[in-house]
Residue, then its C-alpha position, 0 to 999 in steps of 0.5 A: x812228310x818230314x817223318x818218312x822212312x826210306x822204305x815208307x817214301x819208296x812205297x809211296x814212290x811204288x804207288x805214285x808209279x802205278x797209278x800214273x801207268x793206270x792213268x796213262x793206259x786209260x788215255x791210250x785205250x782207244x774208244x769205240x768212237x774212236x776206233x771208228x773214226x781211225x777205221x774210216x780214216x784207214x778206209x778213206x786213205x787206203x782207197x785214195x791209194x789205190x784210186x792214184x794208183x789205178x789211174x797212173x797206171x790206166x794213164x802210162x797203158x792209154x799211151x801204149x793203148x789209146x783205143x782201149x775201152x777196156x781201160x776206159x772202164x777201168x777208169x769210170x769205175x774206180x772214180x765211182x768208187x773213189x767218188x762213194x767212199x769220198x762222199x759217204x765219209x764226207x757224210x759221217x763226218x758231218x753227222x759226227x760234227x752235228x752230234x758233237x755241237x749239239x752236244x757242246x763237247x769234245x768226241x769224248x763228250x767232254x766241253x773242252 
């Protein structure tokens, strides 16, 4: 190493750099179980939202409206809602953690 030129260490440099880059793009590239697990994550929270959402709204409109059955409704069905896709990820979650014990790994499928 003592007997490089500049320009041989700068290419060595140029070299080292990208392959870096290379590496670290592939640790960022999301994978397809990982891109699922982001997706049902989205979906989970995002209803949350609008399950809080609805709820407080229906609460403020039972003051103004205490006999309307129509927000009573509105009530049932969104905890319906809410309730299947708490459960269903629930579900996918469990099978995820089974699949990944019995496999010994990480979602990656490596063991650490």
């Amino acid at each position: 190493m003592d007997n490089l030129t500049p320009e041989e260490l700068d290419k060595l440099a140029e070299i080292f750099t990208e392959v870096q880059e290379d590496y670290i793009k592939e640790l960022r590239k999301p994978t397809k179980r990982k891109w699922l697990w982001e997706f049902s994550k989205k979906i989970v929270v995002t209803v949350t939202i609008l399950f809080v959402a609805v709820f407080l709204f229906s609460c403020i409109l039972l003051i103004f409206y205490p006999d309307s059955s129509a927000i009573q409704f509105v009530i049932e069905n969104i905890s319906d809602i809410f309730k299947v896709t708490v459960v269903s990820y629930a579900v996918k979650a469990g099978f995820e953690n089974v699949t990944k014990i019995r496999k010994g790994g990480n979602e990656d499928g490596s063991a650490y």
